[in-house]
PDB file of N, CA, C and O in Angstrom, chain B, residues numbered from 101:
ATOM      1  N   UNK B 101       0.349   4.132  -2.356  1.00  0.00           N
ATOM      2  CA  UNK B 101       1.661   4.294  -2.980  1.00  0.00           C
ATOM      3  C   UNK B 101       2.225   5.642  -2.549  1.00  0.00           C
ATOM      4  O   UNK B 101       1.451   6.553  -2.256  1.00  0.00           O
ATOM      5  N   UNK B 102       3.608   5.811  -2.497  1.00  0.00           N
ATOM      6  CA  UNK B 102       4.459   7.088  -1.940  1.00  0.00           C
ATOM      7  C   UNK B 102       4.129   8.070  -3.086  1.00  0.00           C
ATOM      8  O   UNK B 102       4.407   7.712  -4.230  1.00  0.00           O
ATOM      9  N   UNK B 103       3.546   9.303  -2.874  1.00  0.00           N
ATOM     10  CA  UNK B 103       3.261  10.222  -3.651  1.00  0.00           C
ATOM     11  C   UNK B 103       4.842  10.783  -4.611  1.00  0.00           C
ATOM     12  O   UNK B 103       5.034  11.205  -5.752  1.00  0.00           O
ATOM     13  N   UNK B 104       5.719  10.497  -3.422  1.00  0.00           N
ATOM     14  CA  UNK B 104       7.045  10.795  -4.132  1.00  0.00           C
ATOM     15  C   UNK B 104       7.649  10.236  -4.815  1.00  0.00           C
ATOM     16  O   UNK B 104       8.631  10.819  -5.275  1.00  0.00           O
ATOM     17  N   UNK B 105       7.402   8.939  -5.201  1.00  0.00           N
ATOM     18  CA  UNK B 105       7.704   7.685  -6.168  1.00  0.00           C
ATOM     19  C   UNK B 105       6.822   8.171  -7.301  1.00  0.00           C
ATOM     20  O   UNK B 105       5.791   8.824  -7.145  1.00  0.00           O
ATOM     21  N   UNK B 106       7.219   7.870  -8.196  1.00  0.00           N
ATOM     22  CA  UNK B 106       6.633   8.273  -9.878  1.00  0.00           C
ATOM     23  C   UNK B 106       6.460   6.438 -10.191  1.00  0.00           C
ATOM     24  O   UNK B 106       7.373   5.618 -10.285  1.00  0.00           O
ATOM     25  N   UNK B 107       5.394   6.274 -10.266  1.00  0.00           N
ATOM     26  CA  UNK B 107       4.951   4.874 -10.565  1.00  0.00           C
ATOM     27  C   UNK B 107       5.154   4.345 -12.505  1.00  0.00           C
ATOM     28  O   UNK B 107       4.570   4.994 -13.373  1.00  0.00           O
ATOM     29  N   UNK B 108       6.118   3.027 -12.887  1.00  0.00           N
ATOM     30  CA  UNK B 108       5.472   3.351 -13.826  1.00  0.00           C
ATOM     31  C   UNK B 108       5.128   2.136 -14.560  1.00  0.00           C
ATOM     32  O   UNK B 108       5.386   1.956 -15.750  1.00  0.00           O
ATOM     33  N   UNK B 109       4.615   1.427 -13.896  1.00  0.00           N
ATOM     34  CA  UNK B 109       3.793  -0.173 -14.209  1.00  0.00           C
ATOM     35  C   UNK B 109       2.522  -0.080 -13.367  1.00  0.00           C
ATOM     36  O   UNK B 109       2.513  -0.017 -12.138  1.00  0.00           O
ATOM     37  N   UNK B 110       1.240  -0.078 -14.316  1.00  0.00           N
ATOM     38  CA  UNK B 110       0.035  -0.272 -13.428  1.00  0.00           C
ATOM     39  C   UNK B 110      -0.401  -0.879 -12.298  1.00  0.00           C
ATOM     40  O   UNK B 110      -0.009  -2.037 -12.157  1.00  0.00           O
ATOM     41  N   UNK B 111      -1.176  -0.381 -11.356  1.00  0.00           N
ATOM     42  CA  UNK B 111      -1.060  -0.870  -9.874  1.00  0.00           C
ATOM     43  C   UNK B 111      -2.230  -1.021  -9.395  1.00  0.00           C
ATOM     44  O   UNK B 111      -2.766  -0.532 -10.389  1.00  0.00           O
ATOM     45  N   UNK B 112      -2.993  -1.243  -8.817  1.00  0.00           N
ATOM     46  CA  UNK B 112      -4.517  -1.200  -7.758  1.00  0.00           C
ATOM     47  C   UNK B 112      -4.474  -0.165  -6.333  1.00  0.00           C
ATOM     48  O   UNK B 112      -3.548   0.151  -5.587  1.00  0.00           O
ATOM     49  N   UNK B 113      -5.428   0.064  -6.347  1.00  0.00           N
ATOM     50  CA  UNK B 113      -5.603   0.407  -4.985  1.00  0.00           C
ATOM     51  C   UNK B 113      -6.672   0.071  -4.512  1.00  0.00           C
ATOM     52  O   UNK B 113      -7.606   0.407  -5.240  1.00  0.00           O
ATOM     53  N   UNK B 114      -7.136  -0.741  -3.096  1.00  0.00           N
ATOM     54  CA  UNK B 114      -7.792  -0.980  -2.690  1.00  0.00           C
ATOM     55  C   UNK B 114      -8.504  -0.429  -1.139  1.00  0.00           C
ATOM     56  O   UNK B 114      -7.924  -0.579  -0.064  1.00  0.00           O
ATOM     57  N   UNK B 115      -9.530   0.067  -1.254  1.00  0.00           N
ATOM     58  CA  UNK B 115      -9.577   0.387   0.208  1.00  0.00           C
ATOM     59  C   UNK B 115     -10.375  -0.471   1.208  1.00  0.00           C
ATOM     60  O   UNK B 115     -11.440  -1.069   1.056  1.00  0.00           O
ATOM     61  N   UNK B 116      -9.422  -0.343   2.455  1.00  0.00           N
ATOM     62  CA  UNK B 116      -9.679  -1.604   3.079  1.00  0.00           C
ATOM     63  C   UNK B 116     -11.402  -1.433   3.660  1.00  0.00           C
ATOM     64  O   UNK B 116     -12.150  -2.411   3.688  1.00  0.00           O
ATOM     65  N   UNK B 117     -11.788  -0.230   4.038  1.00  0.00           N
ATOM     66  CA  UNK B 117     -12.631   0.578   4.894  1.00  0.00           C
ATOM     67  C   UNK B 117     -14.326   0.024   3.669  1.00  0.00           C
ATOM     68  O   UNK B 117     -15.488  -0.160   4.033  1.00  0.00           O
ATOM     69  N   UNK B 118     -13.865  -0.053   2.610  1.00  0.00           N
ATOM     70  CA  UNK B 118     -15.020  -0.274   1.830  1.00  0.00           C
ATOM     71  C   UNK B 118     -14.728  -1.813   1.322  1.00  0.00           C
ATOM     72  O   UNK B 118     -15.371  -1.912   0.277  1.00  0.00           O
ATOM     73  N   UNK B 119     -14.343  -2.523   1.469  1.00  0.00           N
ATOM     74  CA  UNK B 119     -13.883  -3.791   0.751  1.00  0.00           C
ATOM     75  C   UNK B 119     -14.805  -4.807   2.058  1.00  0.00           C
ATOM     76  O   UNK B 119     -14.670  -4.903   3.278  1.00  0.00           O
ATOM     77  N   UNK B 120     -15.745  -5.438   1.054  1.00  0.00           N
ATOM     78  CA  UNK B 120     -16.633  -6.624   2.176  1.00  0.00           C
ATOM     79  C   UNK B 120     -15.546  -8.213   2.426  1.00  0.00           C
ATOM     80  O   UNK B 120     -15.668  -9.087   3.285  1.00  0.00           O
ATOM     81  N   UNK B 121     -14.893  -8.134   1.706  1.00  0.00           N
ATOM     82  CA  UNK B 121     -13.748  -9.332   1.870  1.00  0.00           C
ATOM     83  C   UNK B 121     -14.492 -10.583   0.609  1.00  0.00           C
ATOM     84  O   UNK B 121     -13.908 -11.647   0.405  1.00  0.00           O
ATOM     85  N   UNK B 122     -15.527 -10.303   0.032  1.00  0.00           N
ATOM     86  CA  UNK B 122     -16.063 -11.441  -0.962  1.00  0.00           C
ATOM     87  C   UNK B 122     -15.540 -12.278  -1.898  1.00  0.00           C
ATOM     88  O   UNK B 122     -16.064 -13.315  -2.303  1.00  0.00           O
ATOM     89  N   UNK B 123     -14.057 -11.619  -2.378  1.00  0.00           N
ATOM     90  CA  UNK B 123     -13.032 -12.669  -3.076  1.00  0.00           C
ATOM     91  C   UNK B 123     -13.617 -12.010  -4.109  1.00  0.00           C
ATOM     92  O   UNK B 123     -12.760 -11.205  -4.474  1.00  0.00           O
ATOM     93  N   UNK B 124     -14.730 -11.865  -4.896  1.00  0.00           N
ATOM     94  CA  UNK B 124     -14.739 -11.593  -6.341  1.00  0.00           C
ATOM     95  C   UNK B 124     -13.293 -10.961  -7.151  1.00  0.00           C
ATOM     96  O   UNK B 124     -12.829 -11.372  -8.214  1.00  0.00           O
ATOM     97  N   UNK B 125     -12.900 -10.128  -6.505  1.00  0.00           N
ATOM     98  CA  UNK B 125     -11.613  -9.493  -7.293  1.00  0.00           C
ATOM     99  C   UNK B 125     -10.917 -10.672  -7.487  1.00  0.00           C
ATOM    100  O   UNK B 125     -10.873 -11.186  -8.605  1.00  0.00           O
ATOM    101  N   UNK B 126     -10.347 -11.176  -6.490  1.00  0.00           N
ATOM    102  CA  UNK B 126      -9.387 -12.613  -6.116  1.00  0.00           C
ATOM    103  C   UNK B 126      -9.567 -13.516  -7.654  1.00  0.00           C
ATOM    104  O   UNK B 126      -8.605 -13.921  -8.306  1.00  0.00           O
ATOM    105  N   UNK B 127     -10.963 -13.705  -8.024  1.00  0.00           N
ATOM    106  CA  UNK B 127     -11.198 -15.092  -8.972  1.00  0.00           C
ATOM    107  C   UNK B 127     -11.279 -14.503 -10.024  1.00  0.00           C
ATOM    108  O   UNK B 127     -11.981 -15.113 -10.831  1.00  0.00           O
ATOM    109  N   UNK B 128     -10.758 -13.318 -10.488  1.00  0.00           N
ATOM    110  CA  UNK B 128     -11.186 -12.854 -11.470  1.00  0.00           C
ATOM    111  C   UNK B 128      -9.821 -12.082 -12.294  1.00  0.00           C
ATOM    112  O   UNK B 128      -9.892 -11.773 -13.483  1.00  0.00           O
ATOM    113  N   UNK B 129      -8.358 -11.789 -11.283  1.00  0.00           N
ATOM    114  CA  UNK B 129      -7.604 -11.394 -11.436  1.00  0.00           C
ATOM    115  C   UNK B 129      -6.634 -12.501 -12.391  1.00  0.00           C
ATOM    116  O   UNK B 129      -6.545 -13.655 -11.971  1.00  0.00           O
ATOM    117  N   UNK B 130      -6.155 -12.248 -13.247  1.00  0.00           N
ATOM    118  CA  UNK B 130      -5.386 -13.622 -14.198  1.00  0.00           C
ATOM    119  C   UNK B 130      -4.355 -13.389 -13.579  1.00  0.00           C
ATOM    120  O   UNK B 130      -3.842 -14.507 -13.534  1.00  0.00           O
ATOM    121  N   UNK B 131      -3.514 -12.539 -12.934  1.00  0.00           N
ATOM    122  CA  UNK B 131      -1.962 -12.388 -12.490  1.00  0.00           C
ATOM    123  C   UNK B 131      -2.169 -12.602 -11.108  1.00  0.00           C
ATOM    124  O   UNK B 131      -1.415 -11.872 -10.465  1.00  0.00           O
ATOM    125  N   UNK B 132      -2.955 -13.374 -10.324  1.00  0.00           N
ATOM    126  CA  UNK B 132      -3.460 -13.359  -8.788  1.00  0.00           C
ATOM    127  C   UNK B 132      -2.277 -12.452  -7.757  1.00  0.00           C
ATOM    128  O   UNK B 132      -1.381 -12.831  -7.003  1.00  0.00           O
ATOM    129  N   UNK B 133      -2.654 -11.451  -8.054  1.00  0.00           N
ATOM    130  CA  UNK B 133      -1.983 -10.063  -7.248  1.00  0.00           C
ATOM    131  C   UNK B 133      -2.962  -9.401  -5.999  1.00  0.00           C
ATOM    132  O   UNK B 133      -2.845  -8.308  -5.444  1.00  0.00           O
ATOM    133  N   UNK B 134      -3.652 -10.143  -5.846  1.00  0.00           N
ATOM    134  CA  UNK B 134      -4.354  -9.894  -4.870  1.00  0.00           C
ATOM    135  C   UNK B 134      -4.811 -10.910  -3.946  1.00  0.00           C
ATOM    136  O   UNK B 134      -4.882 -12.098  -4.261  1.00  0.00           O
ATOM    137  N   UNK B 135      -5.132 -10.435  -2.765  1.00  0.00           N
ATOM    138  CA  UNK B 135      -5.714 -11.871  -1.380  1.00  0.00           C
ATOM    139  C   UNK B 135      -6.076 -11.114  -0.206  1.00  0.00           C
ATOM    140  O   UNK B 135      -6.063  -9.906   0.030  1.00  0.00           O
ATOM    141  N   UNK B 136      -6.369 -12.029   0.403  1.00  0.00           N
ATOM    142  CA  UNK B 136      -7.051 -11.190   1.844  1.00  0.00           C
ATOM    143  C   UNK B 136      -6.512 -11.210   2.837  1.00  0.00           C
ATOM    144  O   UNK B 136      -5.531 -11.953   2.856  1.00  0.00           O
ATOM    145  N   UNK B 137      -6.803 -10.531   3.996  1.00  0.00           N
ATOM    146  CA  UNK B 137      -5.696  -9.527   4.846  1.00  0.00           C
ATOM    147  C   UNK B 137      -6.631 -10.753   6.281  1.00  0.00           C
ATOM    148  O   UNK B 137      -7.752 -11.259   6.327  1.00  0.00           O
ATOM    149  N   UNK B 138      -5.727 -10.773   6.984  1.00  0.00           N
ATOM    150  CA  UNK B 138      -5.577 -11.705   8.335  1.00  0.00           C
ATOM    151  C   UNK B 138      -6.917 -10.502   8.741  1.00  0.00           C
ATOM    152  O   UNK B 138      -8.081 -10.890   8.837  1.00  0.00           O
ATOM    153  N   UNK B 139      -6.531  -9.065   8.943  1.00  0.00           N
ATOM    154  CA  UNK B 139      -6.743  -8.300   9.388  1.00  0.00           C
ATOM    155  C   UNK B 139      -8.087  -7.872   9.263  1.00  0.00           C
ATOM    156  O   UNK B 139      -8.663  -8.239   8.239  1.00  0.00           O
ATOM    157  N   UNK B 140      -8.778  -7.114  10.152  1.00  0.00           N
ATOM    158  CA  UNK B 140     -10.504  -6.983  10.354  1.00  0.00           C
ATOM    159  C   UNK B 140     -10.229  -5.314   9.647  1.00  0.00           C
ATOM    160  O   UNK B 140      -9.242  -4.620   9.890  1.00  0.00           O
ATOM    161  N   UNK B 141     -11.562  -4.876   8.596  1.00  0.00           N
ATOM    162  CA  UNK B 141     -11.535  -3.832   8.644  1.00  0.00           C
ATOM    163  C   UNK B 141     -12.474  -3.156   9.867  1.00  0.00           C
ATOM    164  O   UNK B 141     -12.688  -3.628  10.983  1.00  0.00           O
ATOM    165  N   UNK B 142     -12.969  -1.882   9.282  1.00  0.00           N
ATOM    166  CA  UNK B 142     -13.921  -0.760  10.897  1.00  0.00           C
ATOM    167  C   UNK B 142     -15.490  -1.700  10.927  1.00  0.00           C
ATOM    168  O   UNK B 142     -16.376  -1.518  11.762  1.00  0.00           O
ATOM    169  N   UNK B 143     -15.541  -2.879   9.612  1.00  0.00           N
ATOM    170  CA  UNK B 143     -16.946  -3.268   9.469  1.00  0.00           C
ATOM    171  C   UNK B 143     -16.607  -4.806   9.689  1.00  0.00           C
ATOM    172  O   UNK B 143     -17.327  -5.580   9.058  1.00  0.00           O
ATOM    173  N   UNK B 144     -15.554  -5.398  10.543  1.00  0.00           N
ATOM    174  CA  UNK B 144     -15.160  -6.557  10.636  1.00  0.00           C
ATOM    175  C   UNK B 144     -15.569  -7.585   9.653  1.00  0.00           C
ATOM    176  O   UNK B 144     -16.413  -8.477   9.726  1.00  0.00           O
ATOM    177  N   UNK B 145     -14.467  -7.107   8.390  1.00  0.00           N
ATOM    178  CA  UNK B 145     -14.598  -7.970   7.202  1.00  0.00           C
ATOM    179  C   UNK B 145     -13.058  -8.081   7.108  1.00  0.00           C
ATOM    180  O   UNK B 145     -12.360  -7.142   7.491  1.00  0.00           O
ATOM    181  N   UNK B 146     -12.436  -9.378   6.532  1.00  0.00           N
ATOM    182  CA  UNK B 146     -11.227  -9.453   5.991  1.00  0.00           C
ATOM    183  C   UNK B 146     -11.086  -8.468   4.591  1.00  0.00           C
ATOM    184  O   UNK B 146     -11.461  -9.105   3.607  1.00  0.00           O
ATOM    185  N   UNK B 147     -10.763  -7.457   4.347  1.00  0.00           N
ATOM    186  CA  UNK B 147     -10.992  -6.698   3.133  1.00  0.00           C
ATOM    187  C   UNK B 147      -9.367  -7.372   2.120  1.00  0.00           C
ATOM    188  O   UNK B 147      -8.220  -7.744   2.369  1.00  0.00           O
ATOM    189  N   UNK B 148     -10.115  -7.217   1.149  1.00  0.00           N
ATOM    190  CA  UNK B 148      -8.792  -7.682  -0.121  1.00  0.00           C
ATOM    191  C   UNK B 148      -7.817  -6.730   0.277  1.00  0.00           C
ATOM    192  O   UNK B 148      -8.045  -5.878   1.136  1.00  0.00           O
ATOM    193  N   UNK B 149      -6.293  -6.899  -0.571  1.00  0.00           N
ATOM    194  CA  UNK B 149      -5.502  -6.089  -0.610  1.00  0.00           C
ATOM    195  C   UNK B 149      -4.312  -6.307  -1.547  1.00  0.00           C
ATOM    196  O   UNK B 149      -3.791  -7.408  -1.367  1.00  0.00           O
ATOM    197  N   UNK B 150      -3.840  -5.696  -2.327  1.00  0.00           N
ATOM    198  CA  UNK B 150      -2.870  -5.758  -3.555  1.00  0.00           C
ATOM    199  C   UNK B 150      -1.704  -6.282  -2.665  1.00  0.00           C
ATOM    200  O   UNK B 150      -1.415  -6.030  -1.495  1.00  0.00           O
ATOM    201  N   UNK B 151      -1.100  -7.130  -3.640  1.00  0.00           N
ATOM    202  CA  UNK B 151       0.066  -7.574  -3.028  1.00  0.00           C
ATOM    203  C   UNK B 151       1.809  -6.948  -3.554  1.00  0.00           C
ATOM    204  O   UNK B 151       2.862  -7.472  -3.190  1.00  0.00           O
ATOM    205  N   UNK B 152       1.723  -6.082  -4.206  1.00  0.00           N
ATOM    206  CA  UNK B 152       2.224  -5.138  -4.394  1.00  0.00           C
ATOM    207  C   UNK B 152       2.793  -4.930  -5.755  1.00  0.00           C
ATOM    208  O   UNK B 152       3.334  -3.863  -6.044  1.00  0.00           O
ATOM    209  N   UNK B 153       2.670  -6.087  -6.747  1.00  0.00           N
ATOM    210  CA  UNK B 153       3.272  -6.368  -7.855  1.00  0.00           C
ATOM    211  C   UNK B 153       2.884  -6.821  -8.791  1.00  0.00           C
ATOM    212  O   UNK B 153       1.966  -7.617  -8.591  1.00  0.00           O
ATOM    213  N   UNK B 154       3.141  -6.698  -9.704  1.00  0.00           N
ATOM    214  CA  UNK B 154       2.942  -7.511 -11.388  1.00  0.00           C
ATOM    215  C   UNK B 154       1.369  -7.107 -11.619  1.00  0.00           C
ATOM    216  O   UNK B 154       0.698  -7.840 -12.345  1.00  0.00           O
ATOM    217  N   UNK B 155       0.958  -6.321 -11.207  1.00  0.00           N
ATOM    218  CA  UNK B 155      -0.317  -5.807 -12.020  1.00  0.00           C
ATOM    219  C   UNK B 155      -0.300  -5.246 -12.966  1.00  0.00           C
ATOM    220  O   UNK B 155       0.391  -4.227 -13.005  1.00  0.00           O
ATOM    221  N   UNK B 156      -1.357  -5.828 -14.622  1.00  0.00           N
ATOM    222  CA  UNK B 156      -1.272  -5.401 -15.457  1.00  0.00           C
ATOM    223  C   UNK B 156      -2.451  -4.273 -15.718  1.00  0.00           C
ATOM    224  O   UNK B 156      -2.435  -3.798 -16.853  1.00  0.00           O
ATOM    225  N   UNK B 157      -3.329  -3.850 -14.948  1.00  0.00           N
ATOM    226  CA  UNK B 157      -3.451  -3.010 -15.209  1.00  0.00           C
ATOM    227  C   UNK B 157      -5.572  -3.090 -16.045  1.00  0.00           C
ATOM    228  O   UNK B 157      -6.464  -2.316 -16.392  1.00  0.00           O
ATOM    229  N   UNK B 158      -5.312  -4.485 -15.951  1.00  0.00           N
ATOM    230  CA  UNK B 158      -6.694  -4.743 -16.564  1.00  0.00           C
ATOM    231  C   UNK B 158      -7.943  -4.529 -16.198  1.00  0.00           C
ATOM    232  O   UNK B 158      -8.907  -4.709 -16.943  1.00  0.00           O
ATOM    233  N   UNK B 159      -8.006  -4.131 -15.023  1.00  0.00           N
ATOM    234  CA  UNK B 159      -9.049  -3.468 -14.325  1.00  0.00           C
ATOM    235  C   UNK B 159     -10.439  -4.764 -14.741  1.00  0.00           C
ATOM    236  O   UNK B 159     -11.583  -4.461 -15.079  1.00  0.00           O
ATOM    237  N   UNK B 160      -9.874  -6.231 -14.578  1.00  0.00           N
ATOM    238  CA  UNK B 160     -11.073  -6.948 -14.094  1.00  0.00           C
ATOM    239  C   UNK B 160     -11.589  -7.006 -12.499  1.00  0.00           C
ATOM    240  O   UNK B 160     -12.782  -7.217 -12.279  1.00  0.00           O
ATOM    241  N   UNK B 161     -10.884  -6.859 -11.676  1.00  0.00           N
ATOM    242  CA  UNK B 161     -10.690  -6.775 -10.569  1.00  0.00           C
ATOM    243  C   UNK B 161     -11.809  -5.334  -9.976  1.00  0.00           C
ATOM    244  O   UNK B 161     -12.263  -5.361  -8.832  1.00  0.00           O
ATOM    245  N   UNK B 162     -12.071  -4.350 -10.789  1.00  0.00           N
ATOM    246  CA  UNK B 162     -12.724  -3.785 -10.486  1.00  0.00           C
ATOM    247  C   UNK B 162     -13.920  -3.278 -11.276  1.00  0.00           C
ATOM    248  O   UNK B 162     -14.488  -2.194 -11.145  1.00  0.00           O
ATOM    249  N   UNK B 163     -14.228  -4.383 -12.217  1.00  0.00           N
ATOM    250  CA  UNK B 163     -15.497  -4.561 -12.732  1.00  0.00           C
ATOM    251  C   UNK B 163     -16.456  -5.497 -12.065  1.00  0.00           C
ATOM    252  O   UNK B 163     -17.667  -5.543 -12.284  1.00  0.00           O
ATOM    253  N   UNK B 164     -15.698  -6.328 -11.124  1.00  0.00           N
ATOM    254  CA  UNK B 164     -15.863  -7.831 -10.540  1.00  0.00           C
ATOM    255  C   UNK B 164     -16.070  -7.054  -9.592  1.00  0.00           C
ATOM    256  O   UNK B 164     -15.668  -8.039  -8.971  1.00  0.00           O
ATOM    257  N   UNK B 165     -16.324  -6.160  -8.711  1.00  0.00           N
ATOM    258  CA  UNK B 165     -15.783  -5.363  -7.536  1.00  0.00           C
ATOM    259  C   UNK B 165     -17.835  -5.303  -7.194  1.00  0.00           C
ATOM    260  O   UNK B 165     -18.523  -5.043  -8.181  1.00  0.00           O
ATOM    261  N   UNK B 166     -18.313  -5.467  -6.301  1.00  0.00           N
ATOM    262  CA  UNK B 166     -19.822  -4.926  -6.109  1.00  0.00           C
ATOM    263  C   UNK B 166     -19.830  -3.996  -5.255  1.00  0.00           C
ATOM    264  O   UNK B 166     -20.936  -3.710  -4.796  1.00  0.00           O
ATOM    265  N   UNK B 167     -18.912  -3.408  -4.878  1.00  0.00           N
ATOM    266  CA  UNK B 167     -18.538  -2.340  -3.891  1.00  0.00           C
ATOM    267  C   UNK B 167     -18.219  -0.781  -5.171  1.00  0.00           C
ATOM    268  O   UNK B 167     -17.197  -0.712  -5.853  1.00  0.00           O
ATOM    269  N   UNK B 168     -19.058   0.010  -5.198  1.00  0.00           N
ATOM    270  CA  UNK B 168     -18.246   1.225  -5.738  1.00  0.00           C
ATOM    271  C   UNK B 168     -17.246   1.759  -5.197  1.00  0.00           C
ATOM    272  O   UNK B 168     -17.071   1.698  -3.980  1.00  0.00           O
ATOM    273  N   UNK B 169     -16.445   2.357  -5.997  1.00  0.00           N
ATOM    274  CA  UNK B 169     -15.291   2.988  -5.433  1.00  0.00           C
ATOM    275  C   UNK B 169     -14.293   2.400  -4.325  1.00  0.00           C
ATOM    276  O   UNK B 169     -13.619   3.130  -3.599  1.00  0.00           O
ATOM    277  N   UNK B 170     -14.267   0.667  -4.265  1.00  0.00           N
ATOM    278  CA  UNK B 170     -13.401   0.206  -3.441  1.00  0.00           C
ATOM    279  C   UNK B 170     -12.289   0.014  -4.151  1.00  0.00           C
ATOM    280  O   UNK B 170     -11.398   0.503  -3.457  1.00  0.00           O
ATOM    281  N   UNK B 171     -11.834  -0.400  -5.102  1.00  0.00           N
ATOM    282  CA  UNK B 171     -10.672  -0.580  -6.252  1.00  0.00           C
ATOM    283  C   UNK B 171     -10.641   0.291  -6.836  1.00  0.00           C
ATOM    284  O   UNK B 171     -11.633   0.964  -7.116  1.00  0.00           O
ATOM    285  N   UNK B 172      -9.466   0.531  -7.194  1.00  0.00           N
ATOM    286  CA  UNK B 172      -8.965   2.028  -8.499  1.00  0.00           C
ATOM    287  C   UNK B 172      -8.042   1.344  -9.123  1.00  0.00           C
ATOM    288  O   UNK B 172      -7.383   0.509  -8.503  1.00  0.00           O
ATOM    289  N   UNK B 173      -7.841   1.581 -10.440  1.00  0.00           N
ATOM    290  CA  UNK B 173      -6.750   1.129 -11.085  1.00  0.00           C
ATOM    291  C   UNK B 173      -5.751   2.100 -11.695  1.00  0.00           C
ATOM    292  O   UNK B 173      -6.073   2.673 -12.736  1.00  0.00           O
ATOM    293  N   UNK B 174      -4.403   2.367 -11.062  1.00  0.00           N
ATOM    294  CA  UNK B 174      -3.841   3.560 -11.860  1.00  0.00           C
ATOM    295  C   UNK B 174      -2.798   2.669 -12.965  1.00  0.00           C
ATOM    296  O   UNK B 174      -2.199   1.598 -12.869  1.00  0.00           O
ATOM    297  N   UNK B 175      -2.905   3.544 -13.874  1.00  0.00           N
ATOM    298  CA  UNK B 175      -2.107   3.113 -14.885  1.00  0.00           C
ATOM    299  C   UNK B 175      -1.299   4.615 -15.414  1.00  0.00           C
ATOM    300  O   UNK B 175      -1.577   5.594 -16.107  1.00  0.00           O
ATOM    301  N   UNK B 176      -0.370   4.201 -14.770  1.00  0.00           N
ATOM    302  CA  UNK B 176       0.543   5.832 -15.275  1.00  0.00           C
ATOM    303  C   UNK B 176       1.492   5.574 -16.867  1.00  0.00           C
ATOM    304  O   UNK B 176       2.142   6.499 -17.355  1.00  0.00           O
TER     305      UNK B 176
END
């Protein structure tokens, strides 16, 4: 997200570099705001990626996550 934008509906962040592509976030999200990227990460995995909207903020998505520190949930 643009550091210069003041966010103010909860959002995800996902990083692509740590994300194995396993879907867990995907089946677990109730507002399905998330899916996977055409794209290979540096460990040639499709890694998840927020789709830019309507996240509430519930942070199942990164309890579901078996990756530490690949999802963040900001809630400003």
């Amino acid at each position: 997200m643009n550091d210069s934008v003041q966010a103010t509906a909860p959002f995800i962040e996902i990083d692509a570099e740590l994300c194995k592509g396993c879907k867990l976030c995907i089946g677990v999200c109730p507002k399905g705001v998330i899916d996977i990227s055409e794209k290979l990460n540096g460990s040639s995995y499709h890694p998840a990626y927020y789709l830019g909207r309507d996240c509430t903020g519930c942070a199942l998505c990164f309890y579901a996550c078996p990756e530490p520190a690949a999802i963040k949930v900001v809630k400003p």
